[in-house]
C-alpha positions in Angstrom: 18.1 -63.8 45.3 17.1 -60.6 46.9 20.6 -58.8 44.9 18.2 -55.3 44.1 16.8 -55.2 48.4 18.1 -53.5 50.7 20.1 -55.0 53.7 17.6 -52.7 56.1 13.8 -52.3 55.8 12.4 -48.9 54.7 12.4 -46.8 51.5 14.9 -47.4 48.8 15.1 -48.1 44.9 11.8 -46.0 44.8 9.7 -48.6 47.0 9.1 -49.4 50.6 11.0 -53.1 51.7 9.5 -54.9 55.0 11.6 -57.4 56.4 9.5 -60.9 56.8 9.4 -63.0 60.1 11.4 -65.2 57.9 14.2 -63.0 57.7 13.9 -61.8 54.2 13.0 -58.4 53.0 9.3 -57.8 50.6 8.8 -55.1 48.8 5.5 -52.9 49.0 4.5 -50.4 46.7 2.5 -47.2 48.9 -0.6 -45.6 48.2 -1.5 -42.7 49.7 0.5 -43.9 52.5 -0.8 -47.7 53.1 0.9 -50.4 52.0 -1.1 -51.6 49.0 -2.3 -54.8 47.8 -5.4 -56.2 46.7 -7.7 -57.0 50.0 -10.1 -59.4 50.9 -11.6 -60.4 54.1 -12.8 -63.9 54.0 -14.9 -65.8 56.6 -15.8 -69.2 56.5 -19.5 -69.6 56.5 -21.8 -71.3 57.2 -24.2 -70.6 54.6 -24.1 -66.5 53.3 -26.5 -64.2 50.9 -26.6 -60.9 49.4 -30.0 -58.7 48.8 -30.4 -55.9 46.9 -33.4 -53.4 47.0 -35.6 -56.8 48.5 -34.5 -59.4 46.0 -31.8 -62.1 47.0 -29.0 -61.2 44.2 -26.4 -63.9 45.7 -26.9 -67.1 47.6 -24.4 -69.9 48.8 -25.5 -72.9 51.4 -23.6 -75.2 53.2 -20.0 -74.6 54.1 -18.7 -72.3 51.6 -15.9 -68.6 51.8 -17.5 -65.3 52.1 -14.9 -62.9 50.7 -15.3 -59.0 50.4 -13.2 -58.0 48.2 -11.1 -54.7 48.1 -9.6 -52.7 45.1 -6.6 -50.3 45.5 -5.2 -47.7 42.5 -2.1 -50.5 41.3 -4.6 -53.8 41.4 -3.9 -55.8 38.0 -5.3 -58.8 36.5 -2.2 -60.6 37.7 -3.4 -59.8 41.3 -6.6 -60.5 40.7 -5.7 -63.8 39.3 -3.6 -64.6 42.3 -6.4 -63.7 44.5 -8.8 -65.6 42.9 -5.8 -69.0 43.4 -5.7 -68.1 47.0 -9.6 -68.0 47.8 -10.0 -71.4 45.9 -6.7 -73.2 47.9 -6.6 -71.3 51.4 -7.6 -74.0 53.7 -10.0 -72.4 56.0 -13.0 -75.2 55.9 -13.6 -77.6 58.5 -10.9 -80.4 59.2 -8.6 -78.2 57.2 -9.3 -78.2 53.4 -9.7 -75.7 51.0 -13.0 -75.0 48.7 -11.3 -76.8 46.1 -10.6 -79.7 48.0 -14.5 -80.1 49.1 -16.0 -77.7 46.2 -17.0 -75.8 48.6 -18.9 -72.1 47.2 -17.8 -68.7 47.6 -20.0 -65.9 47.7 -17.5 -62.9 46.2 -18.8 -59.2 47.5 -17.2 -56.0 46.5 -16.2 -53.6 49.0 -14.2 -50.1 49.0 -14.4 -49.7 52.4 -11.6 -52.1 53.0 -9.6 -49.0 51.8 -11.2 -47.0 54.7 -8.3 -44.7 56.4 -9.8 -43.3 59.8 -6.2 -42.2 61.6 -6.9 -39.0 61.2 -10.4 -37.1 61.8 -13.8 -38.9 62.8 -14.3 -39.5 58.8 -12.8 -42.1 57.3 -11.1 -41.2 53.8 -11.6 -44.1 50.9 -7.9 -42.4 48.7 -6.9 -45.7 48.5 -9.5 -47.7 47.0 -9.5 -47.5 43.5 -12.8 -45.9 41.5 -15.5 -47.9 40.4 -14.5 -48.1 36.8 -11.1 -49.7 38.0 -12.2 -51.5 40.6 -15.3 -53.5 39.1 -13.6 -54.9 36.4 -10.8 -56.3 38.3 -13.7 -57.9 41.1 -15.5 -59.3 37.8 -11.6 -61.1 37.1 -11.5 -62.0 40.4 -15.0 -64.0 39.8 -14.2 -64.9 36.3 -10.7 -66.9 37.9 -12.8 -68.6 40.4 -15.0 -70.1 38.0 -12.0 -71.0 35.6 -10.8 -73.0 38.7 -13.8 -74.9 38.9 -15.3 -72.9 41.9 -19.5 -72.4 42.2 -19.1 -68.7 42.6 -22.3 -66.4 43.8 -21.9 -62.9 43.8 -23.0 -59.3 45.4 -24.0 -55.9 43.0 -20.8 -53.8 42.4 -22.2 -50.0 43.7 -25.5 -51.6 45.1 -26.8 -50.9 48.6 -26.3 -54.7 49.6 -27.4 -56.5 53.0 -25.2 -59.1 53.6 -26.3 -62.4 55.9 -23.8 -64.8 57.2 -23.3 -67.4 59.5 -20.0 -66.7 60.9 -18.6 -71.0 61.8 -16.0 -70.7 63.8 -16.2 -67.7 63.9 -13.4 -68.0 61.0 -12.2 -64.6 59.5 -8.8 -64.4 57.6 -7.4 -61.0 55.8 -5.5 -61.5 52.6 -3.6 -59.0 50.8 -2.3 -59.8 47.6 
């Protein structure tokens, strides 16, 4: 099964390999030295909105997924697709079920700063996130998946100054990389 990986972690046939609490090695591609996948940080919510310049741009109520999503330089459709599966099954909601399971709503936020790299300096550098004209359309998948699935999806303003309003229940707040 894993014929091509190495029998230690580290860098070999061109990629980085981490070995798995289960034993088995992954492989990783690097981007200007992180390990990257497609990012989101999801909470589960207890109602969530998005405004932008004084006007509410996205809304969801009742138990629902916030998820700010971050874009790196390899991100595909496939990711974004396989992103979009995991936010709809991940069971995060009360009494363990998923948004699918309860059609629950996710409020789906863009945000580069997930790609924020701060080890060095007082500045954080954003090399890894991908630019805007790589990154929105692969959000927009992201969103466009959802809804395929069946989810009620409400969304942020890709590049817009947003204020974001949550209530945090649990507090509940998951990372997924892709």
């Amino acid at each position: 099964m894993w014929r091509s990986a190495p029998e230690r972690p580290g860098k070999a046939h061109g990629i980085t390999w981490r070995m798995m609490p289960s034993g088995y090695p992954t492989a990783m591609s690097v981007t200007h030295g992180i390990m990257a996948a497609m990012r989101a940080v999801v909470q589960r919510v207890d109602g969530a909105s998005v405004v932008v310049d004084g006007e509410t741009v996205g809304e969801i109520k009742g138990e629902g997924l916030c998820a700010l999503v971050g874009v790196t330089h390899e991100d595909t459709k496939e990711k974004a697709a396989q992103l979009a599966r995991k936010l709809w099954s991940v069971r995060m909601l009360g009494d363990e079920k998923s948004c699918s399971d309860i059609d629950a709503p996710l409020l789906v936020i863009s945000q580069f700063t997930l790609y924020g790299d701060a080890r060095k300096g007082r500045r954080p550098t954003w090399n890894a996130a991908a630019p805007g004209d790589v990154a929105e359309p692969l959000v927009d998948e992201v969103v466009a998946q959802l809804r395929a699935l069946g989810a009620t999806v409400a969304t942020g303003r890709f590049g817009a100054q947003m204020r974001v309003s949550l209530t945090n229940d649990g507090p509940f707040t998951v990372l997924l990389e892709i």
